[in-house]
py3Dmol code that shows the C-alpha trace and the ligand (Angstrom):
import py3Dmol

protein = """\
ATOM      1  CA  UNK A   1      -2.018 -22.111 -24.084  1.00  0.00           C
ATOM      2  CA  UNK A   2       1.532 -23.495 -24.681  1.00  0.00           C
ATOM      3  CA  UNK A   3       4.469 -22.664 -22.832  1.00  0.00           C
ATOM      4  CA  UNK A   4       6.465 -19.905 -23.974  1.00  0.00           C
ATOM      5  CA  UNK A   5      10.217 -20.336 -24.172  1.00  0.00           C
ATOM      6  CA  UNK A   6      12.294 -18.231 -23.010  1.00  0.00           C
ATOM      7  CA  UNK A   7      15.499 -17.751 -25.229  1.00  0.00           C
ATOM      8  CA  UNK A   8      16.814 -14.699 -22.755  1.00  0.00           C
ATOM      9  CA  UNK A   9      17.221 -16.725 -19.984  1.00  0.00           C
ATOM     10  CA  UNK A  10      18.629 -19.644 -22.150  1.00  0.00           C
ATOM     11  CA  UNK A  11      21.101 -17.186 -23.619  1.00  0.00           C
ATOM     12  CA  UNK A  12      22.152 -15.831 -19.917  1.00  0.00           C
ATOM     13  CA  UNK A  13      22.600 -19.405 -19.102  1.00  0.00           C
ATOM     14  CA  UNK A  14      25.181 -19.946 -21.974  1.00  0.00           C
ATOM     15  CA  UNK A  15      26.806 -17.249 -21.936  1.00  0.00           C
ATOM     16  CA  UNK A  16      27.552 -17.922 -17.844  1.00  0.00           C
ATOM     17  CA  UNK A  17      28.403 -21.466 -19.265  1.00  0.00           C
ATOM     18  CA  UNK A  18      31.000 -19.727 -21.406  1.00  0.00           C
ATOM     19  CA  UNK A  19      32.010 -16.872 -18.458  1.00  0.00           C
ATOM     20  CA  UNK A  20      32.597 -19.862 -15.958  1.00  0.00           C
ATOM     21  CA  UNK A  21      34.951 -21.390 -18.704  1.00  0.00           C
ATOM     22  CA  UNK A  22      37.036 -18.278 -19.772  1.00  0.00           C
ATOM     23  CA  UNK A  23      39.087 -17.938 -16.394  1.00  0.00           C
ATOM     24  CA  UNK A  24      40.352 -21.891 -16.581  1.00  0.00           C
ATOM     25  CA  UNK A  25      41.391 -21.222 -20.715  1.00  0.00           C
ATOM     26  CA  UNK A  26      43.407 -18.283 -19.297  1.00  0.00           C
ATOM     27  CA  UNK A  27      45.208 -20.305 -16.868  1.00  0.00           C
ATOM     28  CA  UNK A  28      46.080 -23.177 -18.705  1.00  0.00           C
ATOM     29  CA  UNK A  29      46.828 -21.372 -21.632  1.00  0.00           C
ATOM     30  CA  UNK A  30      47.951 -18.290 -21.052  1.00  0.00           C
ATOM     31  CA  UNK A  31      45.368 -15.820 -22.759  1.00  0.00           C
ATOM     32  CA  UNK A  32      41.722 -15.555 -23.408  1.00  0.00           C
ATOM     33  CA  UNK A  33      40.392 -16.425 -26.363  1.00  0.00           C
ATOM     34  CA  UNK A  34      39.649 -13.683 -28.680  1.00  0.00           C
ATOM     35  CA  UNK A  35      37.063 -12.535 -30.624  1.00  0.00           C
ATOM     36  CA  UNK A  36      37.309  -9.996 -33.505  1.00  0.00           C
ATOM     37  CA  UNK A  37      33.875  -8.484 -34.781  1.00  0.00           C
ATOM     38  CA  UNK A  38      34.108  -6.078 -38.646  1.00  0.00           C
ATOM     39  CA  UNK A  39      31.535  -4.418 -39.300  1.00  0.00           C
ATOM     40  CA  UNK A  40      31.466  -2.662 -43.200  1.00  0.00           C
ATOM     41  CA  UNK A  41      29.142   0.405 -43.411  1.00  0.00           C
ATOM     42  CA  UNK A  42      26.599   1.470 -41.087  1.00  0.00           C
ATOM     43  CA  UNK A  43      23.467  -0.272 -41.360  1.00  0.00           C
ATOM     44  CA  UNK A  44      21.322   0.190 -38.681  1.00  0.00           C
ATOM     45  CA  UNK A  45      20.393  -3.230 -37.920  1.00  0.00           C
ATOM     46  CA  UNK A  46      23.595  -4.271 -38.286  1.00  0.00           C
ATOM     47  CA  UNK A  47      25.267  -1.858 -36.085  1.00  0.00           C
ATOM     48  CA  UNK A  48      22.788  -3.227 -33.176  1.00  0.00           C
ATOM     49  CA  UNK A  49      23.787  -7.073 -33.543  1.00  0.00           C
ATOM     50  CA  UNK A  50      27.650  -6.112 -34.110  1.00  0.00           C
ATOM     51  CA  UNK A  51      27.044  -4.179 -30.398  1.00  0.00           C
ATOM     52  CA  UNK A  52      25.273  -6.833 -29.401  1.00  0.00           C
ATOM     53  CA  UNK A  53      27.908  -9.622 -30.136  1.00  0.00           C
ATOM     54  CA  UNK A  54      30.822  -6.936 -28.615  1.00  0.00           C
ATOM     55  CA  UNK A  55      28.443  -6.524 -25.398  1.00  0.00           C
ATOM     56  CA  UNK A  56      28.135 -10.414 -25.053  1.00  0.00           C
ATOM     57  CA  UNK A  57      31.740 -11.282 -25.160  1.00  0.00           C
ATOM     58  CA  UNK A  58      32.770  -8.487 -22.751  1.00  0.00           C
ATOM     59  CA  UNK A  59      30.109 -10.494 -20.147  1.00  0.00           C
ATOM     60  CA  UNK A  60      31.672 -13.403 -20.652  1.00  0.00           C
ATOM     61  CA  UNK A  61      35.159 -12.278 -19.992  1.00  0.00           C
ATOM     62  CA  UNK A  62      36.887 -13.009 -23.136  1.00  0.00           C
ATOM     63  CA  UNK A  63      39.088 -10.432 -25.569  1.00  0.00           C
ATOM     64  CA  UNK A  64      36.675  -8.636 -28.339  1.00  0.00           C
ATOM     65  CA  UNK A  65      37.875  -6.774 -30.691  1.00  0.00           C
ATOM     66  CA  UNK A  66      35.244  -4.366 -32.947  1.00  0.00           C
ATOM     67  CA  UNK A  67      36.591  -3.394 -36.223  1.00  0.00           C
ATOM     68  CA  UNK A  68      34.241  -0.548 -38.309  1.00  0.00           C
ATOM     69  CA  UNK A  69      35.189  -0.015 -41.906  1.00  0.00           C
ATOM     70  CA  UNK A  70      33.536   2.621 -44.251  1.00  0.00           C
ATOM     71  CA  UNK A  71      31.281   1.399 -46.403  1.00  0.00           C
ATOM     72  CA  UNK A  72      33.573   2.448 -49.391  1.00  0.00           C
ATOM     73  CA  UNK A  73      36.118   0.098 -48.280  1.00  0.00           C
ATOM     74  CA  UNK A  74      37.482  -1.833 -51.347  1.00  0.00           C
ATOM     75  CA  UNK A  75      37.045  -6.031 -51.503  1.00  0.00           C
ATOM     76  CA  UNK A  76      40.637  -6.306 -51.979  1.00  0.00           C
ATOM     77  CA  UNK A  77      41.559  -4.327 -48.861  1.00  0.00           C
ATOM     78  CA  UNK A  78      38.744  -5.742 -46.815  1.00  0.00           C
ATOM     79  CA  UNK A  79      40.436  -9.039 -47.567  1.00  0.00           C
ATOM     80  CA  UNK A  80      43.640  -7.699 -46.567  1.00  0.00           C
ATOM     81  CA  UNK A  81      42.144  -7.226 -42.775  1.00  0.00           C
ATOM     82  CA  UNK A  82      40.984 -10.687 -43.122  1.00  0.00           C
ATOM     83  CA  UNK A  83      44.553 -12.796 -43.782  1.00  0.00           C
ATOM     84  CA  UNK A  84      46.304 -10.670 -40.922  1.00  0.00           C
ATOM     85  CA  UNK A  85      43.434 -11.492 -38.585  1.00  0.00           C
ATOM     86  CA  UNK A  86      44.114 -15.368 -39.995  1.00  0.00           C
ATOM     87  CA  UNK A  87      47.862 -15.305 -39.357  1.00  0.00           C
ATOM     88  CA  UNK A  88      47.338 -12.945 -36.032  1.00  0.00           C
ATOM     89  CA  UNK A  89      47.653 -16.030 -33.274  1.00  0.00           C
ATOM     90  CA  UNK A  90      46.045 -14.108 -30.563  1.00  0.00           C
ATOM     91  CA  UNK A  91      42.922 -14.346 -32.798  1.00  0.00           C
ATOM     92  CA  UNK A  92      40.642 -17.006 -32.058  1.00  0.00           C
ATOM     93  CA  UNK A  93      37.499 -16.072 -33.726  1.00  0.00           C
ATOM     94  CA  UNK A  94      36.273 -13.827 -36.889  1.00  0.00           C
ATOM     95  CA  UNK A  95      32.953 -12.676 -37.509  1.00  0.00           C
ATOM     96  CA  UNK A  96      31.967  -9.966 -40.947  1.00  0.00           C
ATOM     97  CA  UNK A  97      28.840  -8.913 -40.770  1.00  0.00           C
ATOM     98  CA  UNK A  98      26.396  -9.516 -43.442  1.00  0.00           C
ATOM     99  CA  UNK A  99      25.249  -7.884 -45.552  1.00  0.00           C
ATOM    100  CA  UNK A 100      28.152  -6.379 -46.865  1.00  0.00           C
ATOM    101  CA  UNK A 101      27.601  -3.616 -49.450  1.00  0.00           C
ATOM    102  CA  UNK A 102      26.991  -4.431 -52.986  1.00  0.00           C
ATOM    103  CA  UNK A 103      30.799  -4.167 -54.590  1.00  0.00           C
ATOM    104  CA  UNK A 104      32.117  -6.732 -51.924  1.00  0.00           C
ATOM    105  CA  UNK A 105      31.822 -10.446 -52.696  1.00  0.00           C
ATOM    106  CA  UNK A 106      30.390 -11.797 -49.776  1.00  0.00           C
ATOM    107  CA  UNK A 107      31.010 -15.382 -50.621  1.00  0.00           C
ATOM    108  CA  UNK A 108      34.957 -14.615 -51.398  1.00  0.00           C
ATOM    109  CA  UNK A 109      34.707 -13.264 -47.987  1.00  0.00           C
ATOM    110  CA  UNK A 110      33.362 -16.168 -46.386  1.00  0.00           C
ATOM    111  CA  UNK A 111      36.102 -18.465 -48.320  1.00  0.00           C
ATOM    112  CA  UNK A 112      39.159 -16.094 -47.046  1.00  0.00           C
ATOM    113  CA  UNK A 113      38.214 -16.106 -43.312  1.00  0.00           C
ATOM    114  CA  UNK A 114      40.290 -19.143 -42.046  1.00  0.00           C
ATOM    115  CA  UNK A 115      38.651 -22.036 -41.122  1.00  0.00           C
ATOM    116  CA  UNK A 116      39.537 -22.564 -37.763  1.00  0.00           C
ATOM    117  CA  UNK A 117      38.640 -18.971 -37.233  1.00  0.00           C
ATOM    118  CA  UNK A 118      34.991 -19.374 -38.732  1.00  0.00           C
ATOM    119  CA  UNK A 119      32.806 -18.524 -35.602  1.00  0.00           C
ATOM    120  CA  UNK A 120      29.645 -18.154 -38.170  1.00  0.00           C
ATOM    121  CA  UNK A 121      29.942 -21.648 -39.400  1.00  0.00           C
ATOM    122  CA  UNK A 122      29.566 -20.414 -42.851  1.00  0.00           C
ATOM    123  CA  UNK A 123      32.735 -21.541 -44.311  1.00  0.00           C
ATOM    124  CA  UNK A 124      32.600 -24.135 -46.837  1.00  0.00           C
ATOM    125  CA  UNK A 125      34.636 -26.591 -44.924  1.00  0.00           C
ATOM    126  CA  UNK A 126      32.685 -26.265 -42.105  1.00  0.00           C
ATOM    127  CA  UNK A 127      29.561 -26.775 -44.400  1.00  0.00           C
ATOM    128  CA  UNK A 128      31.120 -29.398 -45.381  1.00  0.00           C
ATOM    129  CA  UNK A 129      31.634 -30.849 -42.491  1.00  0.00           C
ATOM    130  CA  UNK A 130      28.534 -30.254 -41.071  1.00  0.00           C
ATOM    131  CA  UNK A 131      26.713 -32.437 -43.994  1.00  0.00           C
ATOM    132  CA  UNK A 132      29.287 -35.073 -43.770  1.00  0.00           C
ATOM    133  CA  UNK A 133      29.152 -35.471 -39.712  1.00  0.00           C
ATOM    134  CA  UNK A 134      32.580 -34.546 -39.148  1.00  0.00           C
ATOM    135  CA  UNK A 135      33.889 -32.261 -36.228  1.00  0.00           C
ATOM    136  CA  UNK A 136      32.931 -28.185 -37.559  1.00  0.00           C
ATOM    137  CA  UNK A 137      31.871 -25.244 -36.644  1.00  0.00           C
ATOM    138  CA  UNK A 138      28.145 -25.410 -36.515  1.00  0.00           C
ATOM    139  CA  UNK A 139      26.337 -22.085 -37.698  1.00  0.00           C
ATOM    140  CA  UNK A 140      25.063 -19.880 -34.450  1.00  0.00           C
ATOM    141  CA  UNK A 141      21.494 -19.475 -35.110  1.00  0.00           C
ATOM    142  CA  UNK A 142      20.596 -22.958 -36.235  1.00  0.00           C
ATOM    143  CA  UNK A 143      23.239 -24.310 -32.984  1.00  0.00           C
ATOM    144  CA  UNK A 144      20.637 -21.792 -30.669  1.00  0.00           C
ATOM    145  CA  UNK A 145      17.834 -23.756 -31.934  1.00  0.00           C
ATOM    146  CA  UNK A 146      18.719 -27.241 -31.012  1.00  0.00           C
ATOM    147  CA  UNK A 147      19.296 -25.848 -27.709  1.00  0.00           C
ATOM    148  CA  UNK A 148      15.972 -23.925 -27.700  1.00  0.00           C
ATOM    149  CA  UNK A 149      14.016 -27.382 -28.785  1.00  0.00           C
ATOM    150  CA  UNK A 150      16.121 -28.887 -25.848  1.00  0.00           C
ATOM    151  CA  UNK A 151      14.705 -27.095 -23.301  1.00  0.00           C
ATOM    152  CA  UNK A 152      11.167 -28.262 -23.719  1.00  0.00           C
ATOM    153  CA  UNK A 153      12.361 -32.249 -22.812  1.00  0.00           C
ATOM    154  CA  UNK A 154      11.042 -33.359 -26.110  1.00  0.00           C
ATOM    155  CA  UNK A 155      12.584 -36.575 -27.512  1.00  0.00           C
ATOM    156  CA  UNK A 156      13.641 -35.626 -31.231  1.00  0.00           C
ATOM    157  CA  UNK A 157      13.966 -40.075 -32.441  1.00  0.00           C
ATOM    158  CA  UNK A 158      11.332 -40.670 -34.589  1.00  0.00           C
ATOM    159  CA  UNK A 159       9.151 -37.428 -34.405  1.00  0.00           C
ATOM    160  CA  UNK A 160       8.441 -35.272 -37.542  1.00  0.00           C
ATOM    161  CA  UNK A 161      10.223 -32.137 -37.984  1.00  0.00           C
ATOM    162  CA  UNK A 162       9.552 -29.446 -40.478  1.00  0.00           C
ATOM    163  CA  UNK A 163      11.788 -26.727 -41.182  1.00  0.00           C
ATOM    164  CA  UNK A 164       9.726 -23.504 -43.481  1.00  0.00           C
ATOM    165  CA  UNK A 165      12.930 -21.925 -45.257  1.00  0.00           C
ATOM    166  CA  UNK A 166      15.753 -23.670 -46.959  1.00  0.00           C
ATOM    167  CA  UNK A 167      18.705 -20.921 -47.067  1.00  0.00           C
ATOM    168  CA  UNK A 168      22.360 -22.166 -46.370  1.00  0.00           C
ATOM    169  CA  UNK A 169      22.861 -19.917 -42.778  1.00  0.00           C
ATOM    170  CA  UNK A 170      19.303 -21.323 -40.749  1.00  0.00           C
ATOM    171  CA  UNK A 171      16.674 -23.865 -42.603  1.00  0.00           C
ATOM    172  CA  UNK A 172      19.310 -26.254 -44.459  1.00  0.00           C
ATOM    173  CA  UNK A 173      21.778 -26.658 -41.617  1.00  0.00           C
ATOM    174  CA  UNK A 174      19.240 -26.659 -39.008  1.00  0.00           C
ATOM    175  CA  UNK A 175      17.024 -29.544 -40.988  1.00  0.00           C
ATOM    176  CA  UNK A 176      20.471 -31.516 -40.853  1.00  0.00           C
ATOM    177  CA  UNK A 177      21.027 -31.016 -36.961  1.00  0.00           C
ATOM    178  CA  UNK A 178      17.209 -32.400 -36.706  1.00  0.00           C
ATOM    179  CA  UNK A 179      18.647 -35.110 -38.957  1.00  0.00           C
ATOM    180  CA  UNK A 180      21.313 -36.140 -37.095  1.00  0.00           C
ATOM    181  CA  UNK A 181      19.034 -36.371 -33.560  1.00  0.00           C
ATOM    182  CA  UNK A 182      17.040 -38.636 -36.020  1.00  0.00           C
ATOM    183  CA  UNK A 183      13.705 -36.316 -36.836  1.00  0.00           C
ATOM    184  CA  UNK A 184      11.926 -36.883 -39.943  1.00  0.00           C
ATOM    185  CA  UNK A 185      12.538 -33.875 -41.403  1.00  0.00           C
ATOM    186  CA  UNK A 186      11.029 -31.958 -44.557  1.00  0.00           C
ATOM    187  CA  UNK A 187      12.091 -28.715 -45.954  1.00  0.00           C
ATOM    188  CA  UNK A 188       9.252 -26.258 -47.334  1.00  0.00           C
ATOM    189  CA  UNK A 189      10.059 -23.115 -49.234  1.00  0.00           C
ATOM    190  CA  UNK A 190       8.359 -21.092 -51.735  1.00  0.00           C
ATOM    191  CA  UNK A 191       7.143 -23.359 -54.063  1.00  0.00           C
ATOM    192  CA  UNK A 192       5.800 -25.686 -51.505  1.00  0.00           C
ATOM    193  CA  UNK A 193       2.511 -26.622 -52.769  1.00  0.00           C
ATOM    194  CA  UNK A 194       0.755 -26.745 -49.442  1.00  0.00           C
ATOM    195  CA  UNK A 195       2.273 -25.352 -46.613  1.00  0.00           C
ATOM    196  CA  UNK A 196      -0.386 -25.523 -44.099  1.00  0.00           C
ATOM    197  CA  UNK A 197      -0.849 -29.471 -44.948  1.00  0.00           C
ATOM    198  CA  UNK A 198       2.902 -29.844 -44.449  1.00  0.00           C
ATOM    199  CA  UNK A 199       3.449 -27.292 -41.472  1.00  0.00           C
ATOM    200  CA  UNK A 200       0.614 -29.411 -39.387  1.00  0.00           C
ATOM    201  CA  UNK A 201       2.407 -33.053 -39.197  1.00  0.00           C
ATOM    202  CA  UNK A 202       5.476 -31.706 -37.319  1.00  0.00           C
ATOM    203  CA  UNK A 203       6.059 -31.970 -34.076  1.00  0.00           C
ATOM    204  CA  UNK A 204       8.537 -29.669 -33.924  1.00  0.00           C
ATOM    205  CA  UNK A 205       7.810 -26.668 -36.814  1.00  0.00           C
ATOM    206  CA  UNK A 206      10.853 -24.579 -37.136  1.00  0.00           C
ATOM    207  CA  UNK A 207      10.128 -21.543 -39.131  1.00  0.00           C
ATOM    208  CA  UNK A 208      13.122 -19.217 -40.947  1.00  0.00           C
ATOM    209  CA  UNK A 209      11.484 -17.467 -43.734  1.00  0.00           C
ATOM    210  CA  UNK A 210      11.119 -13.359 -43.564  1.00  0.00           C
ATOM    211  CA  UNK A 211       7.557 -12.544 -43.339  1.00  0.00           C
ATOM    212  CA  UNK A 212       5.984 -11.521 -40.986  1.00  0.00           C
ATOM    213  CA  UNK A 213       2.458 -13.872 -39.564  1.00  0.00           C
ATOM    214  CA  UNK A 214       3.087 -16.716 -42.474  1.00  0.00           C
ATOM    215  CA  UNK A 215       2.210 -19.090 -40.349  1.00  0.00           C
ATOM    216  CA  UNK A 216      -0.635 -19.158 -37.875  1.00  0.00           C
ATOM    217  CA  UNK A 217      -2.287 -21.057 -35.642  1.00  0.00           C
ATOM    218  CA  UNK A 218      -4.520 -23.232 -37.723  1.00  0.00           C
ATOM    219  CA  UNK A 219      -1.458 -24.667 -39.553  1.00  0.00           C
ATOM    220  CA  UNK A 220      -0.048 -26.053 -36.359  1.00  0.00           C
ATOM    221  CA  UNK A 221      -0.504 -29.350 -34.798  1.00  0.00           C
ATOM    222  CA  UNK A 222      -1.959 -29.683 -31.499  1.00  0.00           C
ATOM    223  CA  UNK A 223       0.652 -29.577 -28.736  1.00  0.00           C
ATOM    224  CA  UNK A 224       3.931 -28.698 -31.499  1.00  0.00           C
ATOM    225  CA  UNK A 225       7.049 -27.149 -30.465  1.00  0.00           C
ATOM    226  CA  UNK A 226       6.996 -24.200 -32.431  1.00  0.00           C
ATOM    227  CA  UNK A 227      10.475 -22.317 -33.085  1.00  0.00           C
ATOM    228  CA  UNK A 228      10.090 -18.941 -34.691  1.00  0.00           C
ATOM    229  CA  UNK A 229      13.579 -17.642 -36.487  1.00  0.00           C
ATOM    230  CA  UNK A 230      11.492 -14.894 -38.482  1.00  0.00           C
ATOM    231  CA  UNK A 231      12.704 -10.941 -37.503  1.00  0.00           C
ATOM    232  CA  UNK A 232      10.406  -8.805 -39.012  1.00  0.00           C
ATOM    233  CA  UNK A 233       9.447  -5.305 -38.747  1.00  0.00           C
ATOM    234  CA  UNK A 234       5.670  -4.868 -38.371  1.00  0.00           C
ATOM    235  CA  UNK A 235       3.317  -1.839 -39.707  1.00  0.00           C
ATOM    236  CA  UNK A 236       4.066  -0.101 -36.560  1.00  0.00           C
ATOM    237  CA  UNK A 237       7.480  -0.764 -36.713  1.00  0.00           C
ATOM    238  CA  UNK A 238       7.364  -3.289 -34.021  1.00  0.00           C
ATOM    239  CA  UNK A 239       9.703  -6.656 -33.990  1.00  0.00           C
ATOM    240  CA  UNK A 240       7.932  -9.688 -34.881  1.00  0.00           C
ATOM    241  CA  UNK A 241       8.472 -13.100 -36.040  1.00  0.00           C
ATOM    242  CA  UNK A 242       7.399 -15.336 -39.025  1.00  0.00           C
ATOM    243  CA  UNK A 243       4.813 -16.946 -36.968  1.00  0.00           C
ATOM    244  CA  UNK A 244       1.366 -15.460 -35.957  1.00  0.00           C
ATOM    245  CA  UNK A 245       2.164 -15.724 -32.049  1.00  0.00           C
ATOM    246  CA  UNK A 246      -1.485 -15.426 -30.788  1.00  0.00           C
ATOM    247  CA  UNK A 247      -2.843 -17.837 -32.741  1.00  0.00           C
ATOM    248  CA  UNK A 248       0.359 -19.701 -32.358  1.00  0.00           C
ATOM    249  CA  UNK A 249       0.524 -20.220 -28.678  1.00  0.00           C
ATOM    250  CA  UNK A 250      -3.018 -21.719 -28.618  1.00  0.00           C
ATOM    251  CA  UNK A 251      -1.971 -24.699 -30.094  1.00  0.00           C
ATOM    252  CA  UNK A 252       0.908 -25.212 -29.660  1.00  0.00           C
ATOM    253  CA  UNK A 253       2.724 -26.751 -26.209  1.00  0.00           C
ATOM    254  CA  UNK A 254       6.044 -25.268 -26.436  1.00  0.00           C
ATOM    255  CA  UNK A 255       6.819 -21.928 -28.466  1.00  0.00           C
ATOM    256  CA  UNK A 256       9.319 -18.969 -28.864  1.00  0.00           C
ATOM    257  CA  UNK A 257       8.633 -15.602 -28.629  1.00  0.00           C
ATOM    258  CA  UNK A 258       9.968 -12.607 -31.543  1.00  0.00           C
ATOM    259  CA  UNK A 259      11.706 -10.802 -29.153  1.00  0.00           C
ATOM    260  CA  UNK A 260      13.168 -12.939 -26.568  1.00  0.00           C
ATOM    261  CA  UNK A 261      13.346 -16.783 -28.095  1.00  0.00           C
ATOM    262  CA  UNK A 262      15.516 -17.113 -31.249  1.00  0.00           C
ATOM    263  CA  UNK A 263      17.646 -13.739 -31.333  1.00  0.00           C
ATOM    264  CA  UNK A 264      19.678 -13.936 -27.926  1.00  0.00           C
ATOM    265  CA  UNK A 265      20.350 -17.881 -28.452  1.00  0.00           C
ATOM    266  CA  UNK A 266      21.947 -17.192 -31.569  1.00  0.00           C
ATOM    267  CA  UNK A 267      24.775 -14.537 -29.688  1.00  0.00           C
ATOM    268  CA  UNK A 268      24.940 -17.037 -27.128  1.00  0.00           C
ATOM    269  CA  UNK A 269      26.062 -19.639 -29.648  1.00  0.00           C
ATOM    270  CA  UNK A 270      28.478 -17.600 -31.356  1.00  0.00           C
ATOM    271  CA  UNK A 271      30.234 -16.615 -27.592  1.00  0.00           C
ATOM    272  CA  UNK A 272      30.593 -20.987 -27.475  1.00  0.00           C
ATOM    273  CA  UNK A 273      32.053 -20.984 -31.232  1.00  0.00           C
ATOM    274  CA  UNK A 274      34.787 -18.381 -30.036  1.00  0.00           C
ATOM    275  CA  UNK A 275      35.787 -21.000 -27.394  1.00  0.00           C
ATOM    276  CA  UNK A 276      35.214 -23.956 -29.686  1.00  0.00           C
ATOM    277  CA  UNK A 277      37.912 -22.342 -32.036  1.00  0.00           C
ATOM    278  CA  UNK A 278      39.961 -21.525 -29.200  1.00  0.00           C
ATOM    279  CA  UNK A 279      40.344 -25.122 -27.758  1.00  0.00           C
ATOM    280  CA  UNK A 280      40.655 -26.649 -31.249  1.00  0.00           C
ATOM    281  CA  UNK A 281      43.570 -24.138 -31.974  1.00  0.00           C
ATOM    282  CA  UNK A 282      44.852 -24.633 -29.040  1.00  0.00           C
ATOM    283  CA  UNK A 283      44.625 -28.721 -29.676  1.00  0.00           C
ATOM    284  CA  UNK A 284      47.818 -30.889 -28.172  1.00  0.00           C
TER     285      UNK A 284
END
"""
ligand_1 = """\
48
NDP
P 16.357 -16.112 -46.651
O 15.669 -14.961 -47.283
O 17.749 -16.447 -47.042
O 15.471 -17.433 -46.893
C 14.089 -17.396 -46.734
C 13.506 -18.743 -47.059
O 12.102 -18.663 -46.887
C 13.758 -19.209 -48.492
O 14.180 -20.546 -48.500
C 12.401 -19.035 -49.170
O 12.109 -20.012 -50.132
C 11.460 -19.246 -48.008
N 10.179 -18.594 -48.260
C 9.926 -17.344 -48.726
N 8.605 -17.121 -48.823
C 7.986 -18.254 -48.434
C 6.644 -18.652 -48.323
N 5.641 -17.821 -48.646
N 6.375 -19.901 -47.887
C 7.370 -20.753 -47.561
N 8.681 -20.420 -47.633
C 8.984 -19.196 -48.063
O 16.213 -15.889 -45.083
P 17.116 -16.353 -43.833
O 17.064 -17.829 -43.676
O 18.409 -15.667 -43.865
O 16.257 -15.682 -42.649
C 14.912 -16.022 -42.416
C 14.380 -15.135 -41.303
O 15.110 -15.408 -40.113
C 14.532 -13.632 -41.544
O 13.453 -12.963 -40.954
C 15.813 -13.287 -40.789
O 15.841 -11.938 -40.373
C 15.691 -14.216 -39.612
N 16.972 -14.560 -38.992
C 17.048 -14.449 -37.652
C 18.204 -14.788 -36.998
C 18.243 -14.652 -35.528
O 19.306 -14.706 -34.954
N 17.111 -14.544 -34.859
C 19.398 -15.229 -37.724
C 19.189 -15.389 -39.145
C 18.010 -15.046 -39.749
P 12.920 -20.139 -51.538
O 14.222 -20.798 -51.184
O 12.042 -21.000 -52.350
O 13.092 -18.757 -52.064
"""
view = py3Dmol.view(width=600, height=400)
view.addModel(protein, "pdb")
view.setStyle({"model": 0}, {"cartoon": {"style": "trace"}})
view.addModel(ligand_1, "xyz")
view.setStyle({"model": 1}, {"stick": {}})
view.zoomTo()
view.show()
């Protein structure tokens, strides 16, 4: 039975990481760094991580800020918010959270949140950056991973990684952070011809796809570290990952859990961007 990971207590320890940092910031620079959360609409799921995200930064000790716009809000004024938030210097961070309803462009959203301000990661210059190994933002979720795969002790040089899910905000930036530790790393998708036959030579099997049980247990490699991104809603209505954890767990050595691995890491990660894009705004 492999070891579960526990992405909770990870989290708690970042986030105290960040908490022990805030007071120090404060003194040398004479505020907190500040984090400013819009939420468009009221999706349900939505409304839970934007709470979530407010509720981790107020542990931490930094500034939050939660702004809720109606879902009729126009693209031109939600843009609007955006600039003064850019040019507003006690700003530090800026999150929208997606998805954004249908009339707003969510890419011209991601292109007008400033840079340096990009907590998610997602802007193109800090996907840029990311591919070219310069200094960036690194998305949250695929940042919480590393971290996760760091806890077990395994050595990343040389082994084979897979990632199951190739979109721009987890499986392609996280495949390049296995990269960059030197992994062998494939992508699979949809049109992967075999995904089983792929999925079982990795060592470390990272899987961001959206359904629910995709992979299971015979599809894993004895003694993998298993990383499971997947939030799905079951037939009961229960919260559960992209991998079949049952089946899962008896092969593999190391493995996260759908609640409790993935999710919290990635709130963690964002509370370390907002200080990231404090200090480098604050940079002598
Ligand atoms: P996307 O829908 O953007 O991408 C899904 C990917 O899975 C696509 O690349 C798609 O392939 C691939 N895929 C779909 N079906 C299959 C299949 N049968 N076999 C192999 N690959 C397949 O999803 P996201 O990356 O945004 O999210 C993935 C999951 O992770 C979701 O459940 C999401 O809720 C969760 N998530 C969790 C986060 C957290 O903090 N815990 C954060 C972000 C996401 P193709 O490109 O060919 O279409």
């Amino acid at each position: 039975m492999g070891q579960i990971i526990d992405g909770k207590a990870l989290s708690l320890q970042v986030k105290d990481e960040v908490k022990a940092e805030v007071p120090a910031l404060e003194e040398k620079y004479g505020r907190k760094p500040c984090l400013v959360v819009i939420i468009v609409g009221e999706n349900p799921a939505s409304q839970v991580y934007v709470r979530n995200k407010v509720k981790a930064a107020e542990y931490t000790g930094m500034e939050s800020r939660l702004i809720e716009l109606a879902e009729s809000i126009s693209e031109e004024a939600l843009l609007g918010i955006i600039r003064d938030l850019n040019d507003d210097d006690s700003v530090d961070g800026i999150l929208v959270q997606l998805p954004l309803p249908s009339h707003i462009d969510e890419e011209k959203v991601i292109d007008t949140i400033a840079r340096e301000k990009d907590v998610d990661g997602f802007h193109p210059g800090n996907v840029a950056g990311l591919w070219l190994g310069k200094d960036c933002i690194v998305p949250c979720t695929p940042d919480g991973i590393m971290r996760l795969i760091d806890s077990t002790g395994i050595q990343l040089k040389g082994k084979n990684a897979v990632v199951v899910g190739r979109s721009n905000i987890v499986g392609k930036p996280v495949a390049k952070l296995l990269l960059d530790r030197h992994a062998t790393v494939t992508i699979a998708h949809s049109r992967t011809a075999d995904l089983g036959a792929v999925c079982r030579t990795a060592d470390v099997l990272v899987v961001a796809v959206g359904k629910a049980g995709l992979v299971t247990g015979d599809m894993i490699k004895p003694g993998a570290v298993v990383i499971d991104v997947g939030m799905n809603r079951n037939q009961e209505g229960k919260l559960c990952g992209d991998v079949d954890f049952p089946s899962a767990a008896e092969v593999a050595s190391y493995i996260t859990p759908v609640p409790g691995g993935v999710g919290p890491m990635t709130i963690a990660m964002l509370m370390k961007n907002t200080i990231r894009c404090f200090l480098s705004r604050n940079k002598e």
